[in-house]
C-alpha positions in Angstrom: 108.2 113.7 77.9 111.6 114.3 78.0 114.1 113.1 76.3 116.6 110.5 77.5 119.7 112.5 76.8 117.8 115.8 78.3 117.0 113.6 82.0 120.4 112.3 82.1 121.9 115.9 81.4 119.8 117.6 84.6 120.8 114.3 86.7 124.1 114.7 85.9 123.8 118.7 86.9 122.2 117.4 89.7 124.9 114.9 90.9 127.7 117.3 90.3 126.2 120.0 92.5 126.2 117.2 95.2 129.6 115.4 94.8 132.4 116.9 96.9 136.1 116.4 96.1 138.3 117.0 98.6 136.0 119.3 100.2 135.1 121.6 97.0 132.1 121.3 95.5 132.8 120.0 91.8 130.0 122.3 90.5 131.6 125.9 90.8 130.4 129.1 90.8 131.0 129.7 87.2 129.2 126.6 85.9 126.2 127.7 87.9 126.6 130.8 86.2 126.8 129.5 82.6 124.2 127.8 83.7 122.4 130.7 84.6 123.3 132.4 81.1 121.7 129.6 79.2 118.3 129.8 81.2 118.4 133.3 80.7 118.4 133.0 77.2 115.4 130.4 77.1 117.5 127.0 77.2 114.2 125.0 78.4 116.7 122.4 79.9 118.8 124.7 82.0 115.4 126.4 83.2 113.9 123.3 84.3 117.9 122.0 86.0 117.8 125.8 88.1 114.5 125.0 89.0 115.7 122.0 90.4 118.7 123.3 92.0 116.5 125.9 94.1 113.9 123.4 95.1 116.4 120.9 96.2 118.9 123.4 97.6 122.0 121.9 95.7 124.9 124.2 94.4 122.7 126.9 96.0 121.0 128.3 98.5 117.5 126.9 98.8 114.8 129.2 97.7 111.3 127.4 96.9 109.9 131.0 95.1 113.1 131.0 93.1 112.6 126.9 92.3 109.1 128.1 91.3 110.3 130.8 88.8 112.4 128.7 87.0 109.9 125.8 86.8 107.6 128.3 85.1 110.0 129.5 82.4 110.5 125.7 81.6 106.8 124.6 81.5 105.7 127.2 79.5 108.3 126.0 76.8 106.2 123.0 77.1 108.6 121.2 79.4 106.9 118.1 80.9 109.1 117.7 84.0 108.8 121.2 84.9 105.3 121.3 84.5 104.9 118.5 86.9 107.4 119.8 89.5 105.4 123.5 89.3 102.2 121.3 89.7 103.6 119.8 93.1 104.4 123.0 93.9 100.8 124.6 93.7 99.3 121.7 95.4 101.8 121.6 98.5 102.3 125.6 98.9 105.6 125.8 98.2 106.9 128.9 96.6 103.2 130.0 96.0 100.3 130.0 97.6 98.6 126.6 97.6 96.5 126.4 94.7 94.8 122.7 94.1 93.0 124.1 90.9 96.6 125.4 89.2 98.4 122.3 90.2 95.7 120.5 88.6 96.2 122.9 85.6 100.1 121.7 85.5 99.6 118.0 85.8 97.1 118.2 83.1 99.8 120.1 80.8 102.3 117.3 81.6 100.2 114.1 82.4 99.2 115.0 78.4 102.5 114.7 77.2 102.7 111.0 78.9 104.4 112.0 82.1 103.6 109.1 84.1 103.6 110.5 87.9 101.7 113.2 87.0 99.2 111.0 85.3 99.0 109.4 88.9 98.5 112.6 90.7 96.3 113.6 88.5 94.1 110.7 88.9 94.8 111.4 93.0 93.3 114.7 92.7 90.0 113.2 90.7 90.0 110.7 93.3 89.6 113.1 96.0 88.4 116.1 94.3 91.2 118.1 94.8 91.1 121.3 92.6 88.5 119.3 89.7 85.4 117.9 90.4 85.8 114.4 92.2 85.0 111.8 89.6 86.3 108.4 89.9 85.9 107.0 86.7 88.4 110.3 85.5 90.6 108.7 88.5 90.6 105.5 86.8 91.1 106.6 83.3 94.5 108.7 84.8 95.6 105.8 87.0 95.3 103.5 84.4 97.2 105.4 82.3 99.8 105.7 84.7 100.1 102.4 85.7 100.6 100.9 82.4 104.0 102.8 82.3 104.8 100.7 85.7 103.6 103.4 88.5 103.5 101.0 91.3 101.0 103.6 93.4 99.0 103.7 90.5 98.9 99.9 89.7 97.9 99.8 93.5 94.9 101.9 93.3 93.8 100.7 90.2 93.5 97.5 92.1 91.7 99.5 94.7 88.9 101.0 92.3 88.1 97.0 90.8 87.8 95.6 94.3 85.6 97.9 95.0 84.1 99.0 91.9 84.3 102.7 92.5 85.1 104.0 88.6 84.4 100.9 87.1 82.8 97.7 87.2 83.8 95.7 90.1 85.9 93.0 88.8 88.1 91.0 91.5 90.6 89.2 89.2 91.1 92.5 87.8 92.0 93.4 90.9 94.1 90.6 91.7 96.2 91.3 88.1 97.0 95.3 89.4 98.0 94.3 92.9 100.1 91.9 92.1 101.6 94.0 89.5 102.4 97.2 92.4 103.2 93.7 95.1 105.6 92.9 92.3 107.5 95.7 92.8 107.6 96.0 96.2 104.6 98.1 97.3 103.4 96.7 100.6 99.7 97.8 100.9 99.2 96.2 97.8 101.3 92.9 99.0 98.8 93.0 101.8 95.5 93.4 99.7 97.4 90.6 97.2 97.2 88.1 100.5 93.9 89.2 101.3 92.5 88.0 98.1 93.9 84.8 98.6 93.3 84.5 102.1 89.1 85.2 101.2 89.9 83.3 97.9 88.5 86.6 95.8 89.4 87.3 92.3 92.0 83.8 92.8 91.6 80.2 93.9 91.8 80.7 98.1 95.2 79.9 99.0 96.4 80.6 102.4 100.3 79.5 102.0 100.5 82.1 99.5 98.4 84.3 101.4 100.8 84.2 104.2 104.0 85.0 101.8 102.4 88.3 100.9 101.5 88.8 104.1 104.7 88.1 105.5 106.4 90.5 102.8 103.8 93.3 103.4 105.2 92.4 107.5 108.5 93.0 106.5 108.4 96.1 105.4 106.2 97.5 108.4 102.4 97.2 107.2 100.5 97.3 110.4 97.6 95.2 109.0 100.1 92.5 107.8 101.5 92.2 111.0 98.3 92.1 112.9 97.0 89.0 110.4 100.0 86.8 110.5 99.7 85.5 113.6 95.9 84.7 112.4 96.8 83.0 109.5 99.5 81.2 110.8 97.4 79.3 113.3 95.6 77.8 110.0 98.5 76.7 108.6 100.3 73.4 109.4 103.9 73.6 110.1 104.7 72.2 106.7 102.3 75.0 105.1 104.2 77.9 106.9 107.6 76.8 106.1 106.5 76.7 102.6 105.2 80.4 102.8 108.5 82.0 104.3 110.4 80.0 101.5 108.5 81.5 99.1 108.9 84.8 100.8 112.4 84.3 100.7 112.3 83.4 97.0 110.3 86.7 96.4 113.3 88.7 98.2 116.0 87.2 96.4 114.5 87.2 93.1 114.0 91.0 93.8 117.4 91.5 94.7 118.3 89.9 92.0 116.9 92.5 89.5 117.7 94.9 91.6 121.5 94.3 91.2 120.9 94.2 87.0 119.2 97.7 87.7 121.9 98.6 89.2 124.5 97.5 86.6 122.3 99.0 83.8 123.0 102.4 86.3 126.9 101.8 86.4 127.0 101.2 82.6 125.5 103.6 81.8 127.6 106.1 84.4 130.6 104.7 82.5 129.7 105.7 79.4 129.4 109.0 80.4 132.7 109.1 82.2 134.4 107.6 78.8 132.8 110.6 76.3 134.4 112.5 79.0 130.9 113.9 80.4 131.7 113.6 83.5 135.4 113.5 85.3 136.8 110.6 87.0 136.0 112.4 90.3 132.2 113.1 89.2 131.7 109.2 88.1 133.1 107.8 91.4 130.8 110.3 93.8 128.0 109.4 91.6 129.1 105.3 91.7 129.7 105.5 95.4 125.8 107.3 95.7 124.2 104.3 93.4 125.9 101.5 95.5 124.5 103.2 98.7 120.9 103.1 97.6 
């Protein structure tokens, strides 16, 4: 995987090609050029940042067969990020001619080197037999792999594959644990399938006050199947029981906020300190603070 100090140096490409001061962009023409110049002569980093640029259309005009050129220098220096990105863009046709069998080739190259979402789309494309052979214990073994560096997707369909033993044996509380792990951080079809197990009392004691907080969280964010059963499980709760199920909804959601604030001042610290070892410019750090704080 990339190194720390290598992601934060493309972001930081990234957000100067985007921040505007005064109506000029902050990235000129001759930065993208030295730029240029350093990809040129094999800089893996630069590579991989132009590759980025094209795909994304920022500080240049967007060209997806250009994105894909650049992406290709990169991963064949062994770049992890690149390989991923020249992966998506096999399987989605984009710059290239779709190609499931290369893009599996590319997430292979990086999901090796620990990158975590292409891990997960690797174990998408043995789910479905995209490009490989389908094989759903290989699903599992990627997902897994995935999902223990925090992949909420992953953690979701991990829980998927031990509720219904497809890749391993079927094992509910296992499935309860990787639900409540992707519910955790926010995913909704896995807040759902967290309130179903309750609900049925699979894999966890039946508990339909806790049951109804996933289900109302799931709700919240616009799961169709959440919606459609909290009416249901509301006429099985007594007025005490439901009030105790949005509180602990509401506890969820600030809790959540909550950590989402100390992400965010781990973001801004870290923003700082590249505006002190003068990284960045004053103008830079406040387009790229005023971007954070509209997340």
């Amino acid at each position: 995987m990339k190194s720390l100090g290598a992601l934060l140096c493309a972001a930081v490409v990234l957000c100067m090609t985007q921040s505007v001061v005064e109506g000029q962009e902050i990235l000129s023409s001759k930065q993208i050029a030295e730029w240029r110049e350093k990809a040129a002569k094999g800089d893996a980093l630069a590579q991989y940042t132009l590759g980025l640029m094209y795909a994304s259309g920022e500080g240049v005009v967007k060209d997806e067969a250009e994105a894909v050129k650049w992406y290709r220098k990169a991963a064949d220096q062994g770049d992890a990020g690149a390989q991923f990105n020249l992966g998506n863009m096999y399987a989605n046709g984009e710059g290239v001619v779709k190609d499931e069998a290369e893009a599996v080739k590319w997430y292979r190259k990086a999901a090796d080197q620990g990158y975590a979402e292409a891990q997960y789309n690797l174990g998408v494309m043995y789910a479905t037999g995209e490009g490989v052979v389908k094989d759903e214990a290989e699903a599992v073994k990627w997902y897994r792999k995935a999902a223990d560096q925090g992949i909420a997707k992953a953690q979701y369909n991990l829980g998927i594959r031990y509720a219904n033993g497809r890749g391993v044996v079927k094992d509910e509380a296992e499935a309860v644990k990787w639900y409540r792990k992707a519910a955790d951080q926010g995913d909704a079809k896995a807040q759902y399938n967290l309130g179903v197990m309750y609900a049925d009392g699979e894999g966890v004691p039946k508990d339909d006050v806790v049951a109804y907080k996933w289900f109302l969280l799931a709700g919240a964010q616009a799961d169709e199947e959440a919606r459609k059963v909290i009416p249901i499980i509301e006429r099985r709760l007594t007025q005490t029981q439901r009030a105790e199920g949005q509180r602990l909804a509401r506890e969820f959601r600030t809790k959540a906020t909550t950590e989402k604030n100390t992400d965010l001042y781990s973001e801004l610290t870290k923003l700082d300190d590249l505006r002190k070892r003068g990284i960045i410019t004053e103008e830079e750090f406040a387009a790229q603070k005023k971007r954070l704080l509209e997340k």
